[in-house]
C-alpha positions as CSV (number, residue, x, y, z in Angstrom):
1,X,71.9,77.5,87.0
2,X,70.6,79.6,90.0
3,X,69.7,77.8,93.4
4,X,66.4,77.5,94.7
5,X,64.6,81.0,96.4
6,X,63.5,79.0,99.1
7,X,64.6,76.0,101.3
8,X,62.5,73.0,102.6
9,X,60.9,75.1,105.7
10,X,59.9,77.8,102.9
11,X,61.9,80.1,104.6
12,X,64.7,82.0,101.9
13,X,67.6,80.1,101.2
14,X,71.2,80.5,103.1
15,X,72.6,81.4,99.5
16,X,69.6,84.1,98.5
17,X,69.9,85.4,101.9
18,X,74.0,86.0,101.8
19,X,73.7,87.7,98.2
20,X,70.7,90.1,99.3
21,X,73.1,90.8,102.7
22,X,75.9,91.5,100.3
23,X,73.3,93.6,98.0
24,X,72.2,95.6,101.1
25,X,76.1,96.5,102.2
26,X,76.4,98.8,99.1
27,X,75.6,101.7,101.6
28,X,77.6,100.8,104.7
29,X,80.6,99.3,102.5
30,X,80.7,102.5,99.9
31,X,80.4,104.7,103.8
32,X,82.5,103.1,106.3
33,X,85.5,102.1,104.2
34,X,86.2,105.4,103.1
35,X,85.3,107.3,106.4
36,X,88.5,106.6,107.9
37,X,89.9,108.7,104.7
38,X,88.6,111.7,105.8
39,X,91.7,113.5,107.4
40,X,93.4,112.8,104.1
41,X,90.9,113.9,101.8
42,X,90.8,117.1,103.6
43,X,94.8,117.1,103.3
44,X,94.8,116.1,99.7
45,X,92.4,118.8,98.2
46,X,93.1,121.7,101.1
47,X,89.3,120.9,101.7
48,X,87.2,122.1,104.9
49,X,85.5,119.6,107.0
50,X,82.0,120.1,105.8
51,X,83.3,120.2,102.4
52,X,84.6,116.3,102.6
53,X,81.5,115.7,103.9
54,X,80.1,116.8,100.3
55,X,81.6,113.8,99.4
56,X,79.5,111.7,101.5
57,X,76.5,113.9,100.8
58,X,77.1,113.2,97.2
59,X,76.7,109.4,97.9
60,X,73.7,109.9,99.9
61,X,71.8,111.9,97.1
62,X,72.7,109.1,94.2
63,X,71.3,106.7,96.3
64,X,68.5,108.3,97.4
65,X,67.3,109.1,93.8
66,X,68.8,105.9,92.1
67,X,66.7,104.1,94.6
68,X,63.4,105.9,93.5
69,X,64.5,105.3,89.8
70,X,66.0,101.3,89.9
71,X,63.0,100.5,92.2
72,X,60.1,101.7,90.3
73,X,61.8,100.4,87.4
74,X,62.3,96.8,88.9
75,X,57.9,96.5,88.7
76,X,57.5,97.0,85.3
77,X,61.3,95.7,83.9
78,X,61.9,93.3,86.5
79,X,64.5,92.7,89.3
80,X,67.7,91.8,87.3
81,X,68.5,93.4,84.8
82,X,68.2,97.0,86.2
83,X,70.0,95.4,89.7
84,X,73.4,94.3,86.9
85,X,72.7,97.2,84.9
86,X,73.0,99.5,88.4
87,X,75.9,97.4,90.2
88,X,78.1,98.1,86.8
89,X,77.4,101.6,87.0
90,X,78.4,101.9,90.6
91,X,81.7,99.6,89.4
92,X,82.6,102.1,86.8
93,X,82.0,105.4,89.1
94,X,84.2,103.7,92.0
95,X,87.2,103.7,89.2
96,X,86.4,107.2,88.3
97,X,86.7,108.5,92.1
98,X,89.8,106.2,92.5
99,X,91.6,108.4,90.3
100,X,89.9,111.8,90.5
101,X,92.1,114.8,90.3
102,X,90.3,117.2,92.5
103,X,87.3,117.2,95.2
104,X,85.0,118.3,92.6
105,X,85.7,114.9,90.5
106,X,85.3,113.1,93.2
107,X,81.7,114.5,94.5
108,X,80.9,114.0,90.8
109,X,81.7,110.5,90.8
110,X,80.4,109.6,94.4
111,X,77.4,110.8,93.1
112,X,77.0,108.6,90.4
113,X,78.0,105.9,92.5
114,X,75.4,106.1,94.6
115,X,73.1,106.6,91.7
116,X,74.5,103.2,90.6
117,X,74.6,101.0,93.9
118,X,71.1,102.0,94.9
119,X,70.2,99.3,92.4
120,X,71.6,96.4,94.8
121,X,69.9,97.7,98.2
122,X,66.1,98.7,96.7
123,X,66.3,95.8,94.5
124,X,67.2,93.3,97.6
125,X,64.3,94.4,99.2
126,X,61.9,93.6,96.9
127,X,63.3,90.5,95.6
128,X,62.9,89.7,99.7
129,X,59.1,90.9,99.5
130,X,58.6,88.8,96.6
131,X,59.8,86.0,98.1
132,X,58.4,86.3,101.6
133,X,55.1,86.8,104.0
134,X,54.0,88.5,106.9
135,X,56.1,88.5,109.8
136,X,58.3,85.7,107.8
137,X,59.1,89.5,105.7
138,X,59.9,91.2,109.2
139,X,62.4,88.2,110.4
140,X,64.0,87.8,107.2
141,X,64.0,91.6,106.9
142,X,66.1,92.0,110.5
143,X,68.0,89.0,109.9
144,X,69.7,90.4,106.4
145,X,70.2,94.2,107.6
146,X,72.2,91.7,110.4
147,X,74.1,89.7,108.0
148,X,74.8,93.1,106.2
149,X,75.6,94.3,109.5
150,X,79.0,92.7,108.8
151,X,80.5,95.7,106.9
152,X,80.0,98.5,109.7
153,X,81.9,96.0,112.2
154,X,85.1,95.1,109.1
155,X,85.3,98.4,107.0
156,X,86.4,100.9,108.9
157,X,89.1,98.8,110.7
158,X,90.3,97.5,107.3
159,X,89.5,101.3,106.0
160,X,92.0,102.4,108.2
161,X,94.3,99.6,107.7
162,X,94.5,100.5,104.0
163,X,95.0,104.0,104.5
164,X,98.5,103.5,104.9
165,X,99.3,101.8,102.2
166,X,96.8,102.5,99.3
167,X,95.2,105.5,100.9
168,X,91.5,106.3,100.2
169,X,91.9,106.3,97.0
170,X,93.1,102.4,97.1
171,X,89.9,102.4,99.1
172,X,87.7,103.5,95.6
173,X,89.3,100.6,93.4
174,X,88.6,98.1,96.6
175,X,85.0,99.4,95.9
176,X,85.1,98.5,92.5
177,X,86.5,95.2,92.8
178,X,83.3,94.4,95.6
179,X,80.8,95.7,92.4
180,X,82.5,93.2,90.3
181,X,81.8,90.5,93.1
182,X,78.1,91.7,93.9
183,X,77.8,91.3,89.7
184,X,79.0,87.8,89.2
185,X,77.1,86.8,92.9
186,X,73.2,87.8,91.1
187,X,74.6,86.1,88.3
188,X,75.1,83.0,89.7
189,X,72.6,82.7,92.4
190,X,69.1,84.7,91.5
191,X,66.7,84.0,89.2
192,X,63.7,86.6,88.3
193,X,61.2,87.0,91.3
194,X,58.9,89.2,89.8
195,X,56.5,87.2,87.6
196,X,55.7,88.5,83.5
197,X,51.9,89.1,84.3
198,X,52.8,91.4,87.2
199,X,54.6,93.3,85.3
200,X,53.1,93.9,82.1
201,X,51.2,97.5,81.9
202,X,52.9,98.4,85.3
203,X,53.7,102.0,85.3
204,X,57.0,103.3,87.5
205,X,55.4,106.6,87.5
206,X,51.8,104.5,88.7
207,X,53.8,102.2,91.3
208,X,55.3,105.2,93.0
209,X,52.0,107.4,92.9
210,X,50.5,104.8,94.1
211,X,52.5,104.1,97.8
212,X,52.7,107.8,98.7
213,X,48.7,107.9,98.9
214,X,49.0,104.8,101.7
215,X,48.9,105.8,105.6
216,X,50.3,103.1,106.5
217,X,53.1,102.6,104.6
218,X,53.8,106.8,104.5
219,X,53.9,106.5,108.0
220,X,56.5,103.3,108.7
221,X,58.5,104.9,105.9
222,X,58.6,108.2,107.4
223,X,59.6,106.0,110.9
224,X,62.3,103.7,108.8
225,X,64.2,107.2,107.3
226,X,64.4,109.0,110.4
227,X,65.4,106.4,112.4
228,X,68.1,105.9,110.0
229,X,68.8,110.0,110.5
230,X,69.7,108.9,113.7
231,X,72.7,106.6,112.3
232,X,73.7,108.5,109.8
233,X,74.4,111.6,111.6
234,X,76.6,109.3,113.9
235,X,78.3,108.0,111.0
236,X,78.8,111.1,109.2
237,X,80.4,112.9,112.4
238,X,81.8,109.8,113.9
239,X,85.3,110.2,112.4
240,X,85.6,114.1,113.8
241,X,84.3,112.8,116.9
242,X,86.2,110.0,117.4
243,X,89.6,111.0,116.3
244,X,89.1,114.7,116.8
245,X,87.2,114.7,120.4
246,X,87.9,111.4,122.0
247,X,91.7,111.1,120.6
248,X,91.5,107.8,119.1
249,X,94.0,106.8,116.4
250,X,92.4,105.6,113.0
251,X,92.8,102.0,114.0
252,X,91.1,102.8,117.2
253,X,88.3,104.6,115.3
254,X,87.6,101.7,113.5
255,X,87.9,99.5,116.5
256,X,85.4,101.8,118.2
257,X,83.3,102.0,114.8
258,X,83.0,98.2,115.1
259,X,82.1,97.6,118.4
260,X,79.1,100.2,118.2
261,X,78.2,97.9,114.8
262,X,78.3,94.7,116.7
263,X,76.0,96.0,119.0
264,X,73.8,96.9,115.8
265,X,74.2,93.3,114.6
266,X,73.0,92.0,117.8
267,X,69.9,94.0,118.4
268,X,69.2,92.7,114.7
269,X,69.1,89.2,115.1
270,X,67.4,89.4,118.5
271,X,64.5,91.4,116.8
272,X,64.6,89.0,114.1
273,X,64.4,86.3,117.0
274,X,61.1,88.7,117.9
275,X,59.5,88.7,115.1
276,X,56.8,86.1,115.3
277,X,56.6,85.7,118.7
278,X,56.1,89.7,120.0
279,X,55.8,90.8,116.6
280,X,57.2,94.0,114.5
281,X,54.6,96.2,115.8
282,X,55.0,96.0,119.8
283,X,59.2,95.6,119.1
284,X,59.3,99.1,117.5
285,X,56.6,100.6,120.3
286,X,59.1,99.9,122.6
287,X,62.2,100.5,120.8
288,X,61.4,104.2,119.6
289,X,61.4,105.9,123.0
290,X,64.2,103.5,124.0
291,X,66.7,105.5,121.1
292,X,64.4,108.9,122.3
293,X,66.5,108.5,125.7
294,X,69.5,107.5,124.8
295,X,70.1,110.5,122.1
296,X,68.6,112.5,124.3
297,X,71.5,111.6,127.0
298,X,74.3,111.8,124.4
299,X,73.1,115.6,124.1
300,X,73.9,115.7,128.1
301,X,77.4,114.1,128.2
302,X,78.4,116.4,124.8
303,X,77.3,119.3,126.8
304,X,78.5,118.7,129.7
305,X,82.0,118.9,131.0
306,X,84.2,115.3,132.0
307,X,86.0,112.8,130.5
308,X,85.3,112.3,126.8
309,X,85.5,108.7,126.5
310,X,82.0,108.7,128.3
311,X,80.6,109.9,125.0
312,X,81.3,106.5,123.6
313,X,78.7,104.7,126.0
314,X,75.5,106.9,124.7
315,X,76.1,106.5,121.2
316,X,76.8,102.7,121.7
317,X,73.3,102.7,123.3
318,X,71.7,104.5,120.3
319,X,73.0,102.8,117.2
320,X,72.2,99.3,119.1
321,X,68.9,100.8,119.9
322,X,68.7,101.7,116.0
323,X,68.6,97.7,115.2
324,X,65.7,97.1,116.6
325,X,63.8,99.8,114.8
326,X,65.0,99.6,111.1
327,X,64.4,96.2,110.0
328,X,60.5,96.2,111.4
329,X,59.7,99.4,110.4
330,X,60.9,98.6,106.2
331,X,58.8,95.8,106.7
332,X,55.5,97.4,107.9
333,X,55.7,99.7,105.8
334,X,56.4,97.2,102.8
335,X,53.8,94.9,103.8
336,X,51.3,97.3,102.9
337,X,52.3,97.8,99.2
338,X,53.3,94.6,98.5
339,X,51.9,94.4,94.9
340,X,54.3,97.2,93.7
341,X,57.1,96.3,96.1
342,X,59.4,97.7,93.9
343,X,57.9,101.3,94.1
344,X,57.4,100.4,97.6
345,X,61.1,99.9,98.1
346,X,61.9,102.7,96.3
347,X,59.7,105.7,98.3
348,X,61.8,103.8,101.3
349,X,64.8,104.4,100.1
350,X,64.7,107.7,98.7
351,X,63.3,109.1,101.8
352,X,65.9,107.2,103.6
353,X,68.9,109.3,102.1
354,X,67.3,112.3,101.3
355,X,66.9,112.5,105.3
356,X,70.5,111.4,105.1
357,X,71.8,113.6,102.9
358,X,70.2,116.4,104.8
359,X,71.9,115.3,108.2
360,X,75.6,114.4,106.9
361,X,76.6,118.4,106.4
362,X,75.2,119.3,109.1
363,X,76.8,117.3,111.9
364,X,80.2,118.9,110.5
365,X,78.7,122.2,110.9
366,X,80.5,123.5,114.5
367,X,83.7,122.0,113.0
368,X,86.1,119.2,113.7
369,X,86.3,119.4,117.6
370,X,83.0,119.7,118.8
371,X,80.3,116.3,119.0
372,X,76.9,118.5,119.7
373,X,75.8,119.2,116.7
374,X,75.8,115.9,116.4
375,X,74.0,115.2,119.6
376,X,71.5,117.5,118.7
377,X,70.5,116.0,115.0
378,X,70.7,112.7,116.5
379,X,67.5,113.8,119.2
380,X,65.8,115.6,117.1
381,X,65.6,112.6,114.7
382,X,64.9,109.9,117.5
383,X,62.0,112.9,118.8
384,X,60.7,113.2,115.3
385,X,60.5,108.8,115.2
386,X,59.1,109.1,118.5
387,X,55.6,111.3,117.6
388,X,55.0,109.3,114.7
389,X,55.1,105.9,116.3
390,X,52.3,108.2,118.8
391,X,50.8,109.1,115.6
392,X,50.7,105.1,114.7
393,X,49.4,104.3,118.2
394,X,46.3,106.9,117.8
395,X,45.3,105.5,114.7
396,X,45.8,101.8,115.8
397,X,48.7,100.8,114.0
398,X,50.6,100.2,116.7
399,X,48.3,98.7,119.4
């Protein structure tokens, strides 16, 4: 039988919360476990750099378009069945890559695992809009992209512990195996949040119309996906940068990986501790040219000559930054399409990893040994969030 949405306070339910966190790592867990692959994907196919990064790229796209497809879908079908029918998709594509004979096969089935595990994370969003109001939907928000903030900090550390002995492929079939989990989890735990009279007569095609002619939520989404430009061009880069620039080993990539992802997790829960009492509006204000700065100062240290390992204290600055920016901004701009949160979810996320998408090539683009590109995506994203949270403040949204 599942377990009650909510608990005695009416706020969402330790059980709900864990599965939506779980739900939500798709992303991070199908990223940073295989990231520490890398140097042997290039080694097994003869590949280039930028072409491994196809791989990645290949994820990005499936889940930037399964997101606008499973969300839009979710308002009129409702929240579970496309979330199982999506999870066992992204199951069946992880067992394809774990055995694909070439890169090709493998971008072809990254792809469609994207496709398939952008079910769980636009899906957990709206079942968390359904389920929640006003700044309770900003807390909650923060505190699951914390929870799911788990993965960044334990993938690539056991991602590189399994590269020894199961490699990245071994990686694709422990990918599987969490699909399989993530399945039986909704199984036992959800029930359907999106009532029968909401969705009768609601069209995806509608739904998604529908949030791109809102201000307000075109402009918070626009805020969430290039905020999230900022992380993913770390991410993308950060096994190059780490292993190729700064000399770490593969364990102390991920060791390095995790610490910059606890700091992440912290600046989560402390926004989510903000929430009602500043508020999701003044929190990003402040946040925005916070990340502005500290991009802007990984750009000096990568062009500037001295010891490497200074690198490392910029970007830890900007990906904590990042924390206090993604899980207000999703909800602002959710809370203004709540009756199709589904659609809402959707736009999000596709704009999310389309921006993604975009950056992940293109941090690889000088090569292996070099972190400015990098640097130079990551300020041009944090610039790009900065003038629209100006735009925000001139037209009052976030006064």
């Amino acid at each position: 039988m599942p377990l009650p949405a909510l608990n005695r306070s009416g706020r969402l339910s330790g059980a709900w919360l864990l599965v939506l966190a779980l739900l939500a790592m798709t992303a991070p867990l199908s990223t940073d476990l295989y990231l520490p692959g890398f140097p042997r994907v290039q080694q097994d196919f003869a590949a280039s750099a930028s072409g491994v990064q196809l791989t990645l790229t290949a994820f990005l796209v499936g889940m930037a378009f399964g997101q606008l497809g499973f969300g839009a879908i979710s308002d009129r079908f409702g929240r579970i069945v496309p979330l199982v029918c999506g999870t066992a998709l992204a199951l069946a594509a992880s067992a394809l890559a774990a055995v694909a004979p070439s890169l090709e096969v493998l971008i072809a089935a990254r792809l469609v695992q994207g496709l398939g595990g952008a079910a769980g994370v636009v899906i957990a969003r709206a079942i968390l809009v359904d389920l929640t109001r006003g700044p309770e939907t900003a807390r909650t928000m923060s505190l699951m992209m914390t929870v799911g903030g788990i993965a960044p900090i334990l993938a690539p550390s056991i991602g590189a512990l399994l590269q020894g002995p199961v490699g990245w492929r071994g990686v694709m079939w422990t990918l599987a195996g969490l699909f399989a989990v993530m399945i039986a989890s909704v199984a036992l735990v959800f029930r359907e949040t999106r009532p029968a009279h909401e969705r009768d007569g609601a069209s995806p095609l509608g739904g998604l119309a529908h949030v791109a002619r809102v201000p307000r939520y075109v402009l918070f989404a626009a805020l969430f996906a290039t905020t999230f430009a900022v992380m993913m061009t770390y991410i993308s880069a950060s096994s190059f940068v780490y292993q190729n620039v700064l000399g770490f080993s593969a364990v102390g990539y991920g060791l390095a990986f995790g610490i910059n992802a606890v700091g992440l997790i912290t600046s989560g829960y402390v926004s989510s501790r903000l929430a009602r009492t500043v508020g999701p509006l003044r929190t990003v204000r402040v946040a925005v040219p916070l990340l502005l700065a500290f991009c802007a100062l990984t750009l000096v240290v990568a062009l500037l000559p001295g010891p490497r390992w200074l690198l490392a204290v910029p970007i830890w600055l900007s990906v904590t930054t990042v924390g206090f920016i993604m899980g207000n901004s999703a909800a602002l701009a959710l809370d203004a399409v709540r009756h199709v949160s589904g659609s809402g979810s959707a736009g999000l996320g596709f704009t999310q990893f389309v921006f993604g998408a975009v950056v992940s090539p293109l941090s690889g683009i000088g090569g292996a040994g070099t972190p400015v590109p990098m640097a130079v995506l990551m300020t041009t994203a944090a610039l790009v969030s900065t003038l629209l949270v100006a735009v925000a403040a001139r037209r009052g949204e976030a006064a």
